[in-house]
C-alpha positions in Angstrom: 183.5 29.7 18.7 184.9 32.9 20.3 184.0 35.9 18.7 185.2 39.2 19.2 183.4 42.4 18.9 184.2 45.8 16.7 183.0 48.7 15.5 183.3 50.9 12.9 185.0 53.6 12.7 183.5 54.9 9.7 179.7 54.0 9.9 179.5 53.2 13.8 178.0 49.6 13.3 178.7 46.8 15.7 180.1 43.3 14.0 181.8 40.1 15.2 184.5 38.6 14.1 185.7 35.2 15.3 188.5 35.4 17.3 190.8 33.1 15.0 190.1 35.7 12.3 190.9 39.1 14.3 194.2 37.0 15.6 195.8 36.7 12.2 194.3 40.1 10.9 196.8 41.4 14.1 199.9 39.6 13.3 199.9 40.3 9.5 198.3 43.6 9.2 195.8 43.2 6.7 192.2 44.7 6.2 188.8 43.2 6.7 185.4 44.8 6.1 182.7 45.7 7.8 179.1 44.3 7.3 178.7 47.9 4.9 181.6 47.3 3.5 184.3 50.0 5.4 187.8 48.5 4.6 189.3 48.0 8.3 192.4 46.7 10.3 194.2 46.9 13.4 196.7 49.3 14.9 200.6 48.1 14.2 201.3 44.4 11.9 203.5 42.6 14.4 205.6 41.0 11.5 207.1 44.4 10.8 208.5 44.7 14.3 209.4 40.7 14.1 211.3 41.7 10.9 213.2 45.3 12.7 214.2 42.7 15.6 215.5 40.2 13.0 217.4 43.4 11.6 218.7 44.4 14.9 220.0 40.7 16.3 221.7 40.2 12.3 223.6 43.5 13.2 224.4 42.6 16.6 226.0 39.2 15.3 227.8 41.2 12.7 229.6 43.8 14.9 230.3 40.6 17.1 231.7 38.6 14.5 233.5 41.8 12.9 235.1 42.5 17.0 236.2 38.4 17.3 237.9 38.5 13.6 239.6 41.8 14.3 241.0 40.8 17.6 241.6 37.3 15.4 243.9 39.6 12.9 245.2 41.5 16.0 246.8 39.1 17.6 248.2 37.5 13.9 249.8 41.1 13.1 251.9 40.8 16.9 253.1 37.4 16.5 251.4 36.1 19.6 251.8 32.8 20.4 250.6 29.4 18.7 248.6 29.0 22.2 247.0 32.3 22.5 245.5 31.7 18.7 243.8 28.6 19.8 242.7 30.2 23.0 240.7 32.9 20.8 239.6 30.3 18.2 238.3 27.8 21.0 236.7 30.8 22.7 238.7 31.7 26.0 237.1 34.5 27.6 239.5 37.3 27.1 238.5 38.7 30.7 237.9 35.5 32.9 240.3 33.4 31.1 237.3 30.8 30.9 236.3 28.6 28.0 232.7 29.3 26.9 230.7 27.4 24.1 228.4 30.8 23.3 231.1 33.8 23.4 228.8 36.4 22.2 226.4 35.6 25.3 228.8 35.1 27.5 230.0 38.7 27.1 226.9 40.1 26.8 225.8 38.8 30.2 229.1 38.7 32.1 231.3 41.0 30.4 228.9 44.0 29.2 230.9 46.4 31.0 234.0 46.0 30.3 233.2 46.1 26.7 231.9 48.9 26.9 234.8 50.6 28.7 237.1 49.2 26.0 235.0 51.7 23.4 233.3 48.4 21.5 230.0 49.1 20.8 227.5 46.5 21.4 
């Protein structure tokens, strides 16, 4: 068994803790104590950050979806034609004029630019 080796910030004394343990007390934050009983944990919880980056994708996927509909509604309100609606619903790039089965990617990696130019915020 691997074990890993702390101190105490309160009392000074040296313990072990397997490393199985010390893993999972790093990715969810919680407290352990020492052999005098000093309640202690490690820096930052990971699953908060997980959570923030969860947050921050959902938002992401929102604006994008919010951008496709409006430019869905867009082209409704000026009576484009029947083809042009099925180009934007089977996802025709709006720049290269190519079909893509991952939009949102697609302009993220090819297009970024040109978003931004356009004043969309991504």
């Amino acid at each position: 068994m691997i074990e890993v080796q702390q101190t105490c910030c309160v009392c000074g004394i040296t313990h072990c803790l397997p490393e199985g343990f010390y893993n999972d007390r790093k990715i969810d934050g919680q407290s352990w104590f020492c052999p005098n009983g000093h309640k202690l944990h490690v820096g930052k919880a990971v699953v908060p950050e997980l959570k923030q980056q969860i947050s921050q994708l959902q938002s992401q996927l929102d604006a994008q979806t919010s951008f496709w509909m409006q430019r869905i509604a867009d082209e409704l309100k000026e009576n484009r034609t029947l083809k042009s609606m099925i180009n934007i619903l089977v996802a025709v790039c709006p720049f290269c004029k190519k079909e893509n089965r991952n939009m949102s990617r697609h302009l993220l990696t090819k297009h970024l630019k040109a978003l931004k130019d356009k004043g969309i915020a991504v």
